[in-house]
C-alpha positions as CSV (number, residue, x, y, z in Angstrom):
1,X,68.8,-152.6,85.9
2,X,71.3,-149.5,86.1
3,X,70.9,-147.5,88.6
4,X,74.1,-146.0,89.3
5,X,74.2,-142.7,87.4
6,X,75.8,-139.9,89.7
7,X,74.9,-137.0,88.6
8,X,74.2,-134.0,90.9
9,X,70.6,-133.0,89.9
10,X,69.9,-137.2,90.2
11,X,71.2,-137.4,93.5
12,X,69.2,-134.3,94.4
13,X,66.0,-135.9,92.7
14,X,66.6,-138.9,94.7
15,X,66.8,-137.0,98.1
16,X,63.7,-135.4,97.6
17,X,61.8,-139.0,96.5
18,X,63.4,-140.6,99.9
19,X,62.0,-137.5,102.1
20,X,58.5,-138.0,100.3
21,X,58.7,-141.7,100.4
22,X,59.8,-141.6,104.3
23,X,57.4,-138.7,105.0
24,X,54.2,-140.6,103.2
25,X,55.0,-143.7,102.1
26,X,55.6,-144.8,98.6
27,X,52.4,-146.3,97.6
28,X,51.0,-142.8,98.3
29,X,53.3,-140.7,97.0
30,X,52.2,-139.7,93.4
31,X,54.5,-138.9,90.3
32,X,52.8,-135.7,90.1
33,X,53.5,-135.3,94.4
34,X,57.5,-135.9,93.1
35,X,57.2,-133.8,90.1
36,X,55.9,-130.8,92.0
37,X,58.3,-131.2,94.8
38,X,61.4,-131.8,92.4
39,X,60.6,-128.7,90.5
40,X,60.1,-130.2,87.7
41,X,57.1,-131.8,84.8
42,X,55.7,-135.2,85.8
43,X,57.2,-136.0,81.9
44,X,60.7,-134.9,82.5
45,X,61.0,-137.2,85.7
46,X,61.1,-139.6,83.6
47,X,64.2,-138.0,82.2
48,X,66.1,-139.6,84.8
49,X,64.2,-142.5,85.8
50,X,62.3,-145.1,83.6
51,X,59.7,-145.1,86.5
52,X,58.5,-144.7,90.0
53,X,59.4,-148.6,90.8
54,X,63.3,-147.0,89.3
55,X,63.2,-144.3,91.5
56,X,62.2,-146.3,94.7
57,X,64.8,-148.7,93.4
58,X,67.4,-145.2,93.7
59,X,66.5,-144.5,96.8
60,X,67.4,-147.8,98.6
61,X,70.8,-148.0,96.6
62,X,71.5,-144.6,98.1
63,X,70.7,-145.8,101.5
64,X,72.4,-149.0,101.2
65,X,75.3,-147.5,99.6
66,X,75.5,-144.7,102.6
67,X,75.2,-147.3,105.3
68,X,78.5,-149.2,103.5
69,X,80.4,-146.2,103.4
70,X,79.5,-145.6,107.3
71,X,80.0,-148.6,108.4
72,X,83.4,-149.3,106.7
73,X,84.6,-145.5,107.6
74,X,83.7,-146.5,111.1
75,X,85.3,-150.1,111.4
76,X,88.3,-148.8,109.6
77,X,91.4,-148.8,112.0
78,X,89.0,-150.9,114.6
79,X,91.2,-153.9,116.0
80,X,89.1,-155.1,119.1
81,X,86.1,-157.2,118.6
82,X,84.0,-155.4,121.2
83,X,85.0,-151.9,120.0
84,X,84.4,-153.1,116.1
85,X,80.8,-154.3,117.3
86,X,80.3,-150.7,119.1
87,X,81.5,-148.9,116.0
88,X,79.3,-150.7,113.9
89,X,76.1,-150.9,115.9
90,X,77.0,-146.7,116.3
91,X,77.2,-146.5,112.3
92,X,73.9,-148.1,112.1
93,X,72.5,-146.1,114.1
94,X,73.7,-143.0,112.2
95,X,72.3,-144.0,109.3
96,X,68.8,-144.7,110.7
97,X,68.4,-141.9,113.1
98,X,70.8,-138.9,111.6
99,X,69.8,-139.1,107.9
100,X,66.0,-140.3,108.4
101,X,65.0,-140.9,104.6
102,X,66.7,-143.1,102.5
103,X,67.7,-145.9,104.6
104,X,64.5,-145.6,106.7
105,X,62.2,-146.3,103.4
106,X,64.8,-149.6,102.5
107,X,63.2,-150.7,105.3
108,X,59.8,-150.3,105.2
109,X,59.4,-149.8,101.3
110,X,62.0,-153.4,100.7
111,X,58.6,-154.7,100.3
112,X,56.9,-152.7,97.4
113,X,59.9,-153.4,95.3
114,X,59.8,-155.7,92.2
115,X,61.8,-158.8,91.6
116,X,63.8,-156.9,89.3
117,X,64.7,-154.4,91.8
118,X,65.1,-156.7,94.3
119,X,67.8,-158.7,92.4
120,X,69.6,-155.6,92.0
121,X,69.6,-155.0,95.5
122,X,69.8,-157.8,97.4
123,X,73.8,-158.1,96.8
124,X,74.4,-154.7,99.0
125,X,72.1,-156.0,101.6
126,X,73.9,-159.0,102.0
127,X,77.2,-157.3,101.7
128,X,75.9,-155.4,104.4
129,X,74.5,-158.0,106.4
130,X,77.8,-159.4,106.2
131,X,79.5,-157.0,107.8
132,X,77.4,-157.7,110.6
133,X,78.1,-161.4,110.5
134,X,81.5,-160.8,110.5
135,X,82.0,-158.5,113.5
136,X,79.4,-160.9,115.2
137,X,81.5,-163.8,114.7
138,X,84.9,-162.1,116.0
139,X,82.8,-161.2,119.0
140,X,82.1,-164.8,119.6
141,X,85.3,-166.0,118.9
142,X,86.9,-163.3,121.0
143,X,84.2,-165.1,123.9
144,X,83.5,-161.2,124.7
145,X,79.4,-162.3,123.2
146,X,77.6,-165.9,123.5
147,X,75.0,-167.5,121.0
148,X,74.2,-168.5,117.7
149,X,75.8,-165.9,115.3
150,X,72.8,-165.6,112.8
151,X,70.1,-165.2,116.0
152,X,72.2,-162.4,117.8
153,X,72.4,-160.7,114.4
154,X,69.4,-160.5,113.7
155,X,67.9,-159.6,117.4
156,X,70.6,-156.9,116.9
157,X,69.6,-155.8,113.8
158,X,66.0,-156.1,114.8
159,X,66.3,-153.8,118.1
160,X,68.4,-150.9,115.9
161,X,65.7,-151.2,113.3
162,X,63.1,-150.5,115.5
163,X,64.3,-147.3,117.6
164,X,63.1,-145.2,114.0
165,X,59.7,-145.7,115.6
166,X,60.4,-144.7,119.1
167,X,63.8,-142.5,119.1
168,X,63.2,-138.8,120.3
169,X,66.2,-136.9,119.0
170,X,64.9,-134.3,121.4
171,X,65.2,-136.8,124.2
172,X,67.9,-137.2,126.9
173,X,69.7,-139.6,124.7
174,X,72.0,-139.6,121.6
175,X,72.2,-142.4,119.3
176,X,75.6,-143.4,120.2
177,X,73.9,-143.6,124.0
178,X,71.5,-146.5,122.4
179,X,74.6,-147.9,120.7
180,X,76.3,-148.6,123.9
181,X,73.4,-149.5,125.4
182,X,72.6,-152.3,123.1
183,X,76.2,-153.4,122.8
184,X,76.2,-153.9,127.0
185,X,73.2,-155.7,126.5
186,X,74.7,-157.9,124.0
187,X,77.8,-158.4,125.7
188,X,75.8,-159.6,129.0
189,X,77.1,-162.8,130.4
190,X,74.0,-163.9,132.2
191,X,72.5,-167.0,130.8
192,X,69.2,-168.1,131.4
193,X,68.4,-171.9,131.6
């Protein structure tokens, strides 16, 4: 499955199906609902996509593929374990809360997708998820965070995941507020027995 073709009017196709697939879901999102808000014939969407399975497939890549770009440009330079885990935990929550749509449906659409798009995709996640694993496991080493690297991750990852239900971007904090937030909870040296 190839889904990497660049072109402008794609990657403008694909923004509108991640705001329709965030805004409704994208079980109830219709080809004719993309069609009409693309501008275009239900026929010629498939012009640029074999189906709607290929165009939810499109819009995770592009989420995936934004969150990788973020996260690298914000590690890059990033020595300190501590600081790397607060760039990266800032990143995240960039992608989730700045740019709603595409990354938001990867997570709640991962589900609807086929095994064929889900063996296509499940290389950036884990090249994503490694990332994670890797600042993670600096931290630990570094003795600046305590625990099992694959449970904090995912409590981590978890938490961050979960502020696209409850985050006011109206509200009293920013995103890079709830980065440092989680990052001194994280970084807590209080054990409980």
């Amino acid at each position: 499955m190839t889904l990497t073709n660049n072109s402008k009017r794609r990657k403008e196709l694909v923004a509108i199906a991640a705001r329709l697939f965030f805004e409704q879901g994208y079980e109830r999102t219709t080809v004719r609902i993309l069609a009409e808000a693309m501008g275009i014939k239900s026929g010629s969407l498939f012009h640029h996509f074999t189906d709607k399975q290929a165009i939810l497939c499109a819009v995770i890549e592009s989420g995936m593929q934004s969150a990788m770009q973020i996260a690298h440009e914000a590690l890059e330079g990033v020595q300190d374990p501590q600081d790397k885990l607060l760039a990266l935990t800032k990143a995240h929550l960039s992608t989730l809360l700045t740019d709603r749509n595409a990354h938001v449906v990867a997570l709640y659409e991962w589900r609807s997708l086929t095994p064929e798009s889900l063996h296509h995709l499940v290389g950036l996640r884990d090249e994503y998820e490694s990332l994670w694993r890797s600042v993670i496991q600096e931290c630990i080493q570094a003795d600046v965070l305590h625990g099992e690297e694959s449970v904090v991750r995912h409590f981590a990852l978890g938490a961050l995941n979960w502020t696209v239900q409850w985050y006011d971007p109206q509200g009293q904090r920013t995103p890079d507020d709830l980065a440092l937030a989680l990052v001194n909870l994280l970084m807590d040296r209080t054990h409980f027995n």
